[in-house]
C-alpha positions in Angstrom: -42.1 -32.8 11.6 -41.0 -31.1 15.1 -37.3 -31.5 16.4 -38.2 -34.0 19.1 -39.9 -36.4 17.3 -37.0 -36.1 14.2 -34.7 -37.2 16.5 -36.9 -39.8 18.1 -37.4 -41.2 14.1 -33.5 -41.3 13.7 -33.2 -43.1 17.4 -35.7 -45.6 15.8 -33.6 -46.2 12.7 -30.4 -46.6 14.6 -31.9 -49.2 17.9 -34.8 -50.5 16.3 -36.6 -49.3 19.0 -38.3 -46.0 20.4 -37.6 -44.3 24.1 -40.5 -44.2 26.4 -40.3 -40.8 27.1 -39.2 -37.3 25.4 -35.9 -37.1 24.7 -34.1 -35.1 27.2 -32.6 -31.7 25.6 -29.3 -30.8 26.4 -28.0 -27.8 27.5 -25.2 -26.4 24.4 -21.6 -27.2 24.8 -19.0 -23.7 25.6 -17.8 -22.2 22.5 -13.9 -24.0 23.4 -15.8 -27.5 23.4 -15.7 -27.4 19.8 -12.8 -28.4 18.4 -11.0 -31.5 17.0 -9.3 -33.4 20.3 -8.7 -31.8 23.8 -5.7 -29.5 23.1 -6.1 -26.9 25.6 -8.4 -25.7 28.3 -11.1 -22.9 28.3 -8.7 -19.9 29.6 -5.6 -20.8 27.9 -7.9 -21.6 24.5 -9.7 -18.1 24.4 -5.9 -16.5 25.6 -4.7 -17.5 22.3 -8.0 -16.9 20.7 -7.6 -13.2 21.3 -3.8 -13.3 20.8 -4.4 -14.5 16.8 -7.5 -12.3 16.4 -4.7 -9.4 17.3 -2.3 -10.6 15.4 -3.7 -11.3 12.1 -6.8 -9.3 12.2 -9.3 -12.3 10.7 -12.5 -12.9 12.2 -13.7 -14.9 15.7 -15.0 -17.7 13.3 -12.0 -17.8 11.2 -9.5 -17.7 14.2 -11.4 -20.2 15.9 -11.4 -22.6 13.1 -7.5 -22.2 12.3 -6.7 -22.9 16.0 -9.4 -26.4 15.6 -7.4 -27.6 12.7 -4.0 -26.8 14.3 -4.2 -28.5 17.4 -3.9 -25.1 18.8 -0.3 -24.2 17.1 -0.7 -20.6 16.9 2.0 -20.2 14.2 0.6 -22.9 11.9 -2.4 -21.2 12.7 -1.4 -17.8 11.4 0.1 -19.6 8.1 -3.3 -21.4 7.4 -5.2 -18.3 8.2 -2.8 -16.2 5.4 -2.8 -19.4 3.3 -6.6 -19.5 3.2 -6.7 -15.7 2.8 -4.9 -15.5 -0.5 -6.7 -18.5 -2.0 -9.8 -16.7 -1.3 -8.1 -13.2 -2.3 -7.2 -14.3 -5.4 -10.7 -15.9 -6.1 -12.2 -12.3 -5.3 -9.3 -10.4 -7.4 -10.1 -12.5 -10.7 -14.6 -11.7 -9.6 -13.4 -7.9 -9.7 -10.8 -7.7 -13.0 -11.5 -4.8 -15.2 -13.5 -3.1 -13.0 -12.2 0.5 -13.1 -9.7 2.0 -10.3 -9.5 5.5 -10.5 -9.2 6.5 -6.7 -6.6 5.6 -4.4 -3.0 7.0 -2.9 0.5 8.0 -4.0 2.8 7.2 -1.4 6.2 9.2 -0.7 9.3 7.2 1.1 12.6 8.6 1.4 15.5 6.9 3.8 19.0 8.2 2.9 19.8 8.7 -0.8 17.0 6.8 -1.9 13.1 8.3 -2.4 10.5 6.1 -4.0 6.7 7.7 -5.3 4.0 5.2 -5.6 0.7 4.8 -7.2 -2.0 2.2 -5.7 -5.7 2.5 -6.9 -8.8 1.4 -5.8 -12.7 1.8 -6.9 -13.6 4.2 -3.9 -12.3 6.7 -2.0 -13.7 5.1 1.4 -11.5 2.3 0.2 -8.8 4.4 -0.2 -9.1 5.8 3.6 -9.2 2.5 4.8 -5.8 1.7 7.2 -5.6 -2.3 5.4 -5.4 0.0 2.2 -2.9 2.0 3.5 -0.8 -0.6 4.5 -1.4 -2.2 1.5 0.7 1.5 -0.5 3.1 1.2 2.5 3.8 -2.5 1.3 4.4 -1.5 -2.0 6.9 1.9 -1.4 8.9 -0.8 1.1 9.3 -2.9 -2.2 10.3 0.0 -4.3 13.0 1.0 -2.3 14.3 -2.5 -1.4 14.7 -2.4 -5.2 16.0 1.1 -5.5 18.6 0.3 -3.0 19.8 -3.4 -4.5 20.6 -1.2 -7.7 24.1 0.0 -8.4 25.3 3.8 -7.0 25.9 5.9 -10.1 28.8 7.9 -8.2 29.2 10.6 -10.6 25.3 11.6 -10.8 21.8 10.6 -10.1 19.6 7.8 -11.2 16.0 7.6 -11.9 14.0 4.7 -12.9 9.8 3.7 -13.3 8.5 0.9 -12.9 5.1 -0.2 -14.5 1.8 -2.2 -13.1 3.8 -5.7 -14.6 7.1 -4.9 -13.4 6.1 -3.5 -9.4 3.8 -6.9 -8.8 6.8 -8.7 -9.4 8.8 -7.4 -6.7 9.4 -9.3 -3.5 8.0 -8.8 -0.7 9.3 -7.1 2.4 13.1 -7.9 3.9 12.6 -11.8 3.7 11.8 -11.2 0.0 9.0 -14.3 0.7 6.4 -13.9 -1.8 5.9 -10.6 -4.1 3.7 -7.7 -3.9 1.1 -8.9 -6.3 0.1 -11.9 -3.4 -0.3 -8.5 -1.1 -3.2 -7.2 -3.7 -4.6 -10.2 -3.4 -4.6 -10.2 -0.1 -6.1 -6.6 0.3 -8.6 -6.9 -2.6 -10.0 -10.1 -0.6 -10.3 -7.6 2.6 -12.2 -5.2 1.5 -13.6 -6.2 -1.4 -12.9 -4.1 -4.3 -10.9 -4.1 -7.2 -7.1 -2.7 -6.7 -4.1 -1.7 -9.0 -0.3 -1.3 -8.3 0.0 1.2 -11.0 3.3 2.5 -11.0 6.2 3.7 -9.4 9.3 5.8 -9.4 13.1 6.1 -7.7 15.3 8.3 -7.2 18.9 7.6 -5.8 21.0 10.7 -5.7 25.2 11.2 -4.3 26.9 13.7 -2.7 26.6 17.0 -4.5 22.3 16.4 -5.1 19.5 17.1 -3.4 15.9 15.3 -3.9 12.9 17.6 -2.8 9.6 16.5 -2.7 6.0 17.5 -1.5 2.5 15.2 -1.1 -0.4 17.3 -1.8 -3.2 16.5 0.8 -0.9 15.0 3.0 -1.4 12.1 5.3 1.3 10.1 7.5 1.4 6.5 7.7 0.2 5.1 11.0 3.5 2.6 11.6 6.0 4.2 9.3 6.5 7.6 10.1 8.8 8.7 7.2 6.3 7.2 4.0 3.6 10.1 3.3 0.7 9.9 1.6 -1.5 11.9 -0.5 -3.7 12.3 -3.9 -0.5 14.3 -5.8 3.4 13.7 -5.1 6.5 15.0 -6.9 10.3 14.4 -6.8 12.3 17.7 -7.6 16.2 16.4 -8.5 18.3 19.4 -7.4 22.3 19.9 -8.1 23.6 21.9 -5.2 27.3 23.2 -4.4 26.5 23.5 -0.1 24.4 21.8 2.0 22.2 24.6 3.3 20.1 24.9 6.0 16.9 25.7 4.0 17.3 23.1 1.6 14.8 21.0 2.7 11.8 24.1 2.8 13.1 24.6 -0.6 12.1 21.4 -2.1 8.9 21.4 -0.6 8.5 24.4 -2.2 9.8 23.4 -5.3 7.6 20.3 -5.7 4.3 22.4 -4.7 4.9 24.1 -8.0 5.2 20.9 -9.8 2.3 19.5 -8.2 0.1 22.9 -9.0 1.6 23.9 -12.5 2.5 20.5 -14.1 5.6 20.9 -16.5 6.7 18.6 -18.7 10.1 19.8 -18.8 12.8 21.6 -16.8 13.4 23.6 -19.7 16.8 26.3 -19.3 17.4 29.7 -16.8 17.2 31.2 -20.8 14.2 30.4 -21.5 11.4 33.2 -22.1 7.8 32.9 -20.4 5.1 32.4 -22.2 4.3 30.8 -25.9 5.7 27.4 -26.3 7.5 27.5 -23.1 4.5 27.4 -20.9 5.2 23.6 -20.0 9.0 24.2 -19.0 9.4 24.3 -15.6 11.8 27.4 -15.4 10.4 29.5 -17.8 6.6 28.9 -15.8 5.5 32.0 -13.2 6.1 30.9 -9.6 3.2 29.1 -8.1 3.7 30.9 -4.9 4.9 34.3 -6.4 3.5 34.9 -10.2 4.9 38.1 -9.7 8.3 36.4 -11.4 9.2 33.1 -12.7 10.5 29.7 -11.4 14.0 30.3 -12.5 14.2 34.0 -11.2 13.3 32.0 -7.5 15.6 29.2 -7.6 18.6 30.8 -8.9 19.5 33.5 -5.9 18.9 30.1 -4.1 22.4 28.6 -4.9 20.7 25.5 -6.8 20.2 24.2 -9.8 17.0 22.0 -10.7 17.9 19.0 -13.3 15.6 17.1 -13.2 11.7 16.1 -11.9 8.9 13.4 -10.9 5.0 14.2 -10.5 2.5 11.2 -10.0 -1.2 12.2 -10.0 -3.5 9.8 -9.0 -5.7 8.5 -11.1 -4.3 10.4 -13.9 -4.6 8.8 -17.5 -3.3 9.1 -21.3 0.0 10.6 -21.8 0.6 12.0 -18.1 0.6 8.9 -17.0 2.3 7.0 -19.7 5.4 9.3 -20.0 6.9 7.6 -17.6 
């Protein structure tokens, strides 16, 4: 049955009787025509059409449709777009459980005494080059050191704590603590559509008298945050230091390259012999940069002394990972 005569069938049922002629067809209403009630005109509707699409980053359709069933409130608009978002990124999360998640990013953030190292993973690596994804690690080192910095100073010494998958989904999210990080995986796994993990992550608050060096292998800055860093390898070097030098901060680069490269397992002592079983202690290991002579013959002309270390590979499994 064509179209026309359909429609002339339905005219039938609903008159009782049939129009002469063809129906006439009309020509289909503007895209702002479409909406629940005459809330706003054509310009002003497709001004804050745009101005949500920017905002929020969801689709034309999806926009479109929040700003119909808000009467064109664009901030109850945003909040059923987000509401919607999770409902449907939580759907997609439980679809995608178990799958494995062995790419992804650590992520470095350091703002006053406080660093933070993160681990987020996802299926892919495309995923993991993806800015939402990024944001996504961002999200998660903000958390960490909300959390690091709502801990009490140890005044004496440093401080160092992990946190596992369980323990970082908990945390709150961002500086209205509204929510918690495990509604931003949601979020991002419904985005892009693959299965993510907030893994782990470490923190680091040191006082006066300390020094925390650190270094991102295959280094990439955030977009909007300048000081987070990101990368496939990170490491924290905890350094004791009598003077603030001016060099410090090349050093611990330096020192957390050789983490990165040699992976220790322990600091170990200035007294410790190379080789044998002290291959894994830090001190006693030949100088990534300079084989030539060992970690401890570098460090200690340098007026510091190393106590203590952090080194997050992504993707890393078994005991590495679980020492923490």
């Amino acid at each position: 049955m064509s179209l026309l005569r359909s429609m002339r069938v339905c005219l039938v049922a609903r008159t009782g009787s049939c129009p002469a002629g063809p129906l006439p067809l009309q020509s289909p209403q503007p895209w702002h025509a479409f909406h629940a009630g005459h809330w706003l005109s054509s310009a002003s509707s497709k001004e804050l059409l745009m101005k949500l699409r920017r905002k929020t980053g969801y689709s034309f359709v999806n926009c479109k449709k929040a700003l119909e069933t808000c009467g064109g409130d664009l901030k109850q608009a945003e909040s059923w777009l987000h509401e919607k978002a999770q409902k449907e990124g939580w759907s997609k999360a439980a679809k995608l459980h178990g799958r494995k998640t062995k790419e992804g990013l650590i992520g470095l953030l350091q703002e006053g005494n406080s660093t933070v190292l993160v681990e987020v993973n996802c299926e892919t690596d495309f995923v993991a080059r993806n800015l939402k994804f990024q944001q996504l690690v961002q999200q998660v080192a903000l958390g960490t050191m909300l959390h690091c910095q709502s801990l009490k100073d140890q005044l004496s010494t440093y401080s160092k704590g992990f946190l596992n998958s369980s323990e970082l989904s908990e945390l709150p999210f961002g500086p209205e603590r509204k929510g918690s990080l495990k509604d931003q995986l949601a979020l991002a796994i419904g985005k892009l559509g693959e299965n993510m993990t907030l893994k782990r992550a470490a923190w680091v608050k040191v006082p006066n008298g300390f020094y925390v060096g650190s270094y991102v292998h295959g280094t990439m800055h955030s977009p909007s945050l300048h000081n987070l860093v990101l990368g496939k390898y990170g490491a924290l070097v905890i350094c004791e230091i009598s003077e603030w030098k001016a060099n410090l901060e090349e050093l611990g680069r330096r020192l957390g390259q050789h983490v990165v490269g040699m992976a220790p397992l322990s600091v170990g002592s200035l007294d410790d012999e190379p080789g044998g079983e002290t291959e894994t202690k830090m001190l006693s290991q030949p100088y990534l940069l300079d084989p030539s002579i060992t970690l401890g013959q570098y460090v200690q002309p340098q007026g510091v002394s190393v106590v203590d270390f952090v080194r997050f590979e992504c993707g890393e499994e078994g005991e590495a990972a679980e020492a923490e």
